[in-house]
Backbone bond lengths (Angstrom), bond angles and torsions (degrees), N, CA, C in turn:
res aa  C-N    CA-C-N  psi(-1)  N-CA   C-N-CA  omega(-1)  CA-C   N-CA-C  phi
1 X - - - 1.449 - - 1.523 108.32 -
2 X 1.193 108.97 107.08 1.654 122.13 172.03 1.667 101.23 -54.35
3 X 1.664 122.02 136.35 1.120 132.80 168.97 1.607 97.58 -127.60
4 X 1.692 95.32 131.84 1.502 123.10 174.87 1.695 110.58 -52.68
5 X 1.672 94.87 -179.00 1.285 89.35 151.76 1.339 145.25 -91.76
6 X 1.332 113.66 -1.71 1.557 122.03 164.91 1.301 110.08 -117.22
7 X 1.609 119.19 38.17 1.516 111.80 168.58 1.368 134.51 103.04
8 X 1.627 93.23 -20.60 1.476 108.89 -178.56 1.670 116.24 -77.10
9 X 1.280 105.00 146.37 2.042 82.03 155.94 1.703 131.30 -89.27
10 X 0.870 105.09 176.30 1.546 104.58 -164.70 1.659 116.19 -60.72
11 X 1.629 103.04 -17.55 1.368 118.94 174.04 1.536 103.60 -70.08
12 X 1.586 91.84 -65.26 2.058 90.30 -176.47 1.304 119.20 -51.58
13 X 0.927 140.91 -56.04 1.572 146.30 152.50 1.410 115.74 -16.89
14 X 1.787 118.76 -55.71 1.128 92.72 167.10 1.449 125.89 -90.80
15 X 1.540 112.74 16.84 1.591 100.89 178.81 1.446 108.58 -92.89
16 X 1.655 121.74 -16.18 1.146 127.38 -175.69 1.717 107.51 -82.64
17 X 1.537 108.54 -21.46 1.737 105.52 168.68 1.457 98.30 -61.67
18 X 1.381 118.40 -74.97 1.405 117.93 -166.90 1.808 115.52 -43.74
19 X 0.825 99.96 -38.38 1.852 109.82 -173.20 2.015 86.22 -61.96
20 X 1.094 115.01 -73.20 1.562 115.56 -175.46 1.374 108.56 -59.15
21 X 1.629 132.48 0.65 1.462 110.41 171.44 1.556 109.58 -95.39
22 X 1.535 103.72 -31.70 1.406 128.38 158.27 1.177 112.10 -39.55
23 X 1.048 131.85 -53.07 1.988 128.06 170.07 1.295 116.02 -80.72
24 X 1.279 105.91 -18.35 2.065 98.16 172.54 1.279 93.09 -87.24
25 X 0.858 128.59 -15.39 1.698 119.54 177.44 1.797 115.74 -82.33
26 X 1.476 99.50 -36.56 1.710 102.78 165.12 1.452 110.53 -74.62
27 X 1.158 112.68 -34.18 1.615 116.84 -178.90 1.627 98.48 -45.53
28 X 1.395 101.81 -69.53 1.294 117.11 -169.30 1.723 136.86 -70.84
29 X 1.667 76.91 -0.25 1.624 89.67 162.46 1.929 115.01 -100.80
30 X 1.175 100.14 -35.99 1.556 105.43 169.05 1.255 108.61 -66.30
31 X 1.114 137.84 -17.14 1.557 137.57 -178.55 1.418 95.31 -74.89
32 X 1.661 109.85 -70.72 1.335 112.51 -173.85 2.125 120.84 -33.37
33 X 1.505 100.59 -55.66 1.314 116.24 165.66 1.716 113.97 -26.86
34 X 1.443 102.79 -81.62 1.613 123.27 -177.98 1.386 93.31 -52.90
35 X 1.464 135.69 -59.64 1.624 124.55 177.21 1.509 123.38 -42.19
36 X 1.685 124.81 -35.75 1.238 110.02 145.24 1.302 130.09 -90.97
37 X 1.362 123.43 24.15 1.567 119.24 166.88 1.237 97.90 -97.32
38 X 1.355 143.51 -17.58 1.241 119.80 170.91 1.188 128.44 -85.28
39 X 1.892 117.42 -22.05 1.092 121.55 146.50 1.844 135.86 -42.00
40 X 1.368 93.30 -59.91 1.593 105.98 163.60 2.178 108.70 -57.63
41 X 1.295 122.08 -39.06 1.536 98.55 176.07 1.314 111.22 -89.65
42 X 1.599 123.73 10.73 1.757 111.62 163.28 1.638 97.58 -85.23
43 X 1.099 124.88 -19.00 1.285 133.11 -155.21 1.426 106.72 -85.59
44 X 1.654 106.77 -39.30 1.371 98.76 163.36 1.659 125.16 -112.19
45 X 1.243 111.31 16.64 1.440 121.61 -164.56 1.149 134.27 45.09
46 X 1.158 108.97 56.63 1.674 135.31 162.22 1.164 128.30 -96.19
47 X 1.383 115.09 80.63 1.282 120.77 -150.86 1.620 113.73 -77.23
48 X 1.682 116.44 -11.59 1.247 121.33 163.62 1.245 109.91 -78.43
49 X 1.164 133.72 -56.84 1.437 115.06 169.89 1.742 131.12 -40.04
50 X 1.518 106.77 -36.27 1.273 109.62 171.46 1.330 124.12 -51.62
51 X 1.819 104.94 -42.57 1.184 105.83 -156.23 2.046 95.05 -89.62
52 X 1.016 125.98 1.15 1.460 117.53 163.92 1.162 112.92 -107.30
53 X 1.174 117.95 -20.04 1.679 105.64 159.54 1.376 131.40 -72.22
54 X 1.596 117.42 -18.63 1.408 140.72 166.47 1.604 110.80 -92.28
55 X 1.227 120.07 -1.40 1.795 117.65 159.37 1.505 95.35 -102.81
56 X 1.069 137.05 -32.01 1.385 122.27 -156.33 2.099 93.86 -94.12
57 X 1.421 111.15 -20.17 1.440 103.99 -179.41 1.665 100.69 -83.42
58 X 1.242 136.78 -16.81 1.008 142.48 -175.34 1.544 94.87 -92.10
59 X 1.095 142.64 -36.42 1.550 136.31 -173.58 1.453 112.11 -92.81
60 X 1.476 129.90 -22.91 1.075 127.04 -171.86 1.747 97.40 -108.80
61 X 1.344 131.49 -14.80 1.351 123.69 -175.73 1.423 101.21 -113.77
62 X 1.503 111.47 18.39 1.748 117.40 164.47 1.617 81.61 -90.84
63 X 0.982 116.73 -85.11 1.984 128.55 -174.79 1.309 105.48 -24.67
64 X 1.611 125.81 -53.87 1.355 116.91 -179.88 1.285 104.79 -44.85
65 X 1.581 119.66 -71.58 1.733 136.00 -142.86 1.716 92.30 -73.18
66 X 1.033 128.79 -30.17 1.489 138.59 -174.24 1.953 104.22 -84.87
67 X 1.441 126.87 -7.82 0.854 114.72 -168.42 1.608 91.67 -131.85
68 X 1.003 125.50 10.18 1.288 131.60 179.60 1.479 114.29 -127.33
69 X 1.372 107.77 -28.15 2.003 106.10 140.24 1.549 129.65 -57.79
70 X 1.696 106.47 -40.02 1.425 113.74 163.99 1.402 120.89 -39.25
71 X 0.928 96.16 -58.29 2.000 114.60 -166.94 1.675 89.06 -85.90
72 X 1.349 144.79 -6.08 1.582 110.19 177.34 1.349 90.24 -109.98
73 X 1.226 130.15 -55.24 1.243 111.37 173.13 1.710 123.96 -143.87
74 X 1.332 106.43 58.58 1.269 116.77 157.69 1.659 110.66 -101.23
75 X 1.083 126.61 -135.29 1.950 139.93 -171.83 1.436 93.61 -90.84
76 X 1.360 147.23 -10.53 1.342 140.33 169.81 1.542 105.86 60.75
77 X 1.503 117.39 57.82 1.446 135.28 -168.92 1.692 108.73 71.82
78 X 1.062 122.51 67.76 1.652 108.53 162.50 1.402 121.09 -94.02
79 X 1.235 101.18 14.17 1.396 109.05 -174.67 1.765 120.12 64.05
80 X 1.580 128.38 14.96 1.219 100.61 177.63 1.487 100.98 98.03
81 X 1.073 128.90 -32.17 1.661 105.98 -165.98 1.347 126.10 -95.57
């Protein structure tokens, strides 16, 4: 059994890439979503809707772009340690 460099085996490592491409991919679909809800509440001038659809595109497309640097060239899931 091949062991990584932080301990993992070569299996866990790659199940933890896939698991984290799997959430930049939800990330990046909820982004997409909230990116036309803020379009649609300038559209109707709802300025509460704007303003949570424009915190949540700013909070969920920080996580995307931050979790999709991880996996290209950060530890490609090391978990942090």
């Amino acid at each position: 059994m091949q062991q990584s460099f932080y301990g993992y085996t070569d299996n866990e490592c790659m199940d933890r890439e896939v698991f984290q491409m799997g959430l930049a991919i939800i990330f990046a679909i909820v982004t997409l979503f909230c990116v036309w809800g803020v379009f649609r509440s300038l559209r109707e001038k709802n300025f509460m809707g704007l303003a949570f659809a424009g915190l949540t595109v700013l909070v969920f497309g920080a996580f995307t772009v931050a979790t999709m640097i991880d996996i290209l060239f950060g530890s490609g899931g090391g978990g942090g340690h």
